[in-house]
Every structure is written in C-alpha cells, then in structure tokens.
C-alpha positions as CSV (number, residue, x, y, z in Angstrom):
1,X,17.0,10.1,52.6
2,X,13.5,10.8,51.7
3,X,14.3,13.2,48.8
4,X,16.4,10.7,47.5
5,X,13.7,8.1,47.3
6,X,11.4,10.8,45.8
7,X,14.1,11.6,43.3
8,X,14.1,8.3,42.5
9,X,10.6,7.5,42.1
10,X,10.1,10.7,40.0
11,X,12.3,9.5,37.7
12,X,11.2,5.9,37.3
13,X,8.0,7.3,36.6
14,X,9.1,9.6,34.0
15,X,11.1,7.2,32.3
16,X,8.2,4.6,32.7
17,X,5.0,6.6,31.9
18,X,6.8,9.2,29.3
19,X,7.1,6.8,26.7
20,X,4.0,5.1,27.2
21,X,2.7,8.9,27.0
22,X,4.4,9.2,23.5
23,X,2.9,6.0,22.4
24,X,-0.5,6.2,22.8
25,X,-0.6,9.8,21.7
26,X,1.2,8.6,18.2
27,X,-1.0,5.9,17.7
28,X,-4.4,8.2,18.3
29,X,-3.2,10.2,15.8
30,X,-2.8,7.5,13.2
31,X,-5.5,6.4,10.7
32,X,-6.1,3.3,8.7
33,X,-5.0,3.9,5.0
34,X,-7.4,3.3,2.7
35,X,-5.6,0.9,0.1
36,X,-7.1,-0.6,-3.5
37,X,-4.9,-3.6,-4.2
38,X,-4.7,-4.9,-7.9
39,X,-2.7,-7.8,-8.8
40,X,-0.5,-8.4,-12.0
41,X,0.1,-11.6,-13.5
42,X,2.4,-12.0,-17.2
43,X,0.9,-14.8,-19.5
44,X,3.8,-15.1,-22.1
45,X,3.6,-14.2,-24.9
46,X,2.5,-10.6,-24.7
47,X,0.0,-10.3,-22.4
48,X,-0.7,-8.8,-18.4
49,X,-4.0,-9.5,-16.8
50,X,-4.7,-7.0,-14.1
51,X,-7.3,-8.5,-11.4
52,X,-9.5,-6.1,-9.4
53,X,-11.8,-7.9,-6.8
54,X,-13.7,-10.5,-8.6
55,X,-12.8,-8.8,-12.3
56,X,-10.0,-10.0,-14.9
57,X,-9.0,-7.5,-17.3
58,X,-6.2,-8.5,-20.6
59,X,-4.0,-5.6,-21.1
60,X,-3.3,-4.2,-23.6
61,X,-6.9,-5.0,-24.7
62,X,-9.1,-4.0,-22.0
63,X,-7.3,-1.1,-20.7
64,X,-10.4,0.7,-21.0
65,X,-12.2,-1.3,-19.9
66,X,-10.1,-1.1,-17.0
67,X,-9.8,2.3,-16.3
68,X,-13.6,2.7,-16.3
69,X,-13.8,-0.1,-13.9
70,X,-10.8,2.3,-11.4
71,X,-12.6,5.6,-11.8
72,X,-15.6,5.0,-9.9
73,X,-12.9,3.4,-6.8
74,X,-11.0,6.5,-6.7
75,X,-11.2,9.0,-3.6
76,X,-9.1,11.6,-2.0
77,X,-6.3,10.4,0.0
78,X,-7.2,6.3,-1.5
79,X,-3.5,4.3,-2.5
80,X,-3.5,1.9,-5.1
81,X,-1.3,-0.9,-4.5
82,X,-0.2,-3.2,-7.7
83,X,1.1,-6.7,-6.6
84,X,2.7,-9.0,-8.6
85,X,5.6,-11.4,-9.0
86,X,9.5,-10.3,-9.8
87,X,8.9,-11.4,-12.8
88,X,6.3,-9.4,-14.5
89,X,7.5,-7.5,-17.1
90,X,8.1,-3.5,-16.6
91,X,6.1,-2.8,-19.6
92,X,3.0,-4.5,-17.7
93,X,3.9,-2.3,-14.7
94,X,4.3,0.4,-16.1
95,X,1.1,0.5,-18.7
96,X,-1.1,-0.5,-15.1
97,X,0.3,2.7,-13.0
98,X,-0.6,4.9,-16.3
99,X,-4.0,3.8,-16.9
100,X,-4.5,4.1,-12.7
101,X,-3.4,7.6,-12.8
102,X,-5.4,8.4,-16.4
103,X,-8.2,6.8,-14.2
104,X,-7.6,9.3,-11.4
105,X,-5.4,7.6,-9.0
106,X,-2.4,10.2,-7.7
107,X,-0.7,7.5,-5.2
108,X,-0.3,4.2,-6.5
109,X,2.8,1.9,-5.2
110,X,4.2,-1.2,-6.3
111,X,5.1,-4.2,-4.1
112,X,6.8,-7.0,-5.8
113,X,7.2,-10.8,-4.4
114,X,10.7,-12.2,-4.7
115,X,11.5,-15.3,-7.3
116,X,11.5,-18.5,-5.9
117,X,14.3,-19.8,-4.4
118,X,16.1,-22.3,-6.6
C-alpha cells in the first residue's frame, strides 16, 4: 500500500508543481515592451491632430514638424501605438503610420475605441 501512496503523491506533485514550473519560467523570460503611444483626433473639416506627450501637431500641416519630433523617440525593438476613436478617418491613419515609419518607426499598431453606444 505504500507504493500506492507514493504513486500518488508523485503525481500530485507533478501535476501541482509542473505547471507552476512552466509558469514562472515563461514569465522570467518575458520583458516589458517598450511602447510610444500617440493619439489621433479628426476635427472636421479636413484636419487630424496627432498628440505626442505634451505636443499637438495639425496634419497635414505639421507633418514635419512631426516626424522630427518621432525621430529622436525611435529605438530598436520600440512599438508605436496610434489610438484614436472609430471614427477617425483612414486617411488620418494612414498619413500618421507613414510619417512614423519615414520617421524610423518599423512597428507601429493601431488600437481603435468603439463608437458610443446609441
């Protein structure tokens, strides 16, 4: 009866302590990402402004402007994350990712808000 209990034991420990085991090994491997997060608001008629930190830049105006302000925030391995509403145009979108990557930037993501509920 002794072997049994031994069996038993064993493997309540494995099933216990192995995942725990995988757990802590997987999350001492993982690093914090290092993330720049712009937002994008529309202001009809034509017009995005693109806020990074503390600065406001108009686009199409200041794109320049903007991109000298992103090249000195790039670094290898950095994310740039543009946040904004569903309902920012694509053109806004899409003219921010281009002057991020003319900037520099090789991963930039886009997370949108949903519309209010109406």
């Amino acid at each position: 009866m002794s072997f049994g209990k031994t069996a038993i034991s064993a493997l309540l420990c494995f099933t216990v302590l192995l995942p725990i085991a995988v757990i802590v090994r997987a999350a001492a491997g993982t690093r914090t990402r290092d993330v720049l997060q712009l937002t994008i608001t529309f202001e009809a008629p034509d017009t995005c402004r693109i806020n990074v930190g503390d600065q406001s830049f108009l686009m199409p105006k200041q794109d320049d402007d903007l991109r000298a302000t992103l090249k000195p925030l790039v670094r290898k391995g950095r994310i740039l994350s543009i946040v904004g509403g569903g309902d920012i145009p694509y053109r806004c979108i899409g003219h921010t990712i281009y002057t991020a990557q003319r900037a520099g930037f090789e991963k930039v993501g886009f997370v949108a808000e949903p519309p209010d509920a109406k």
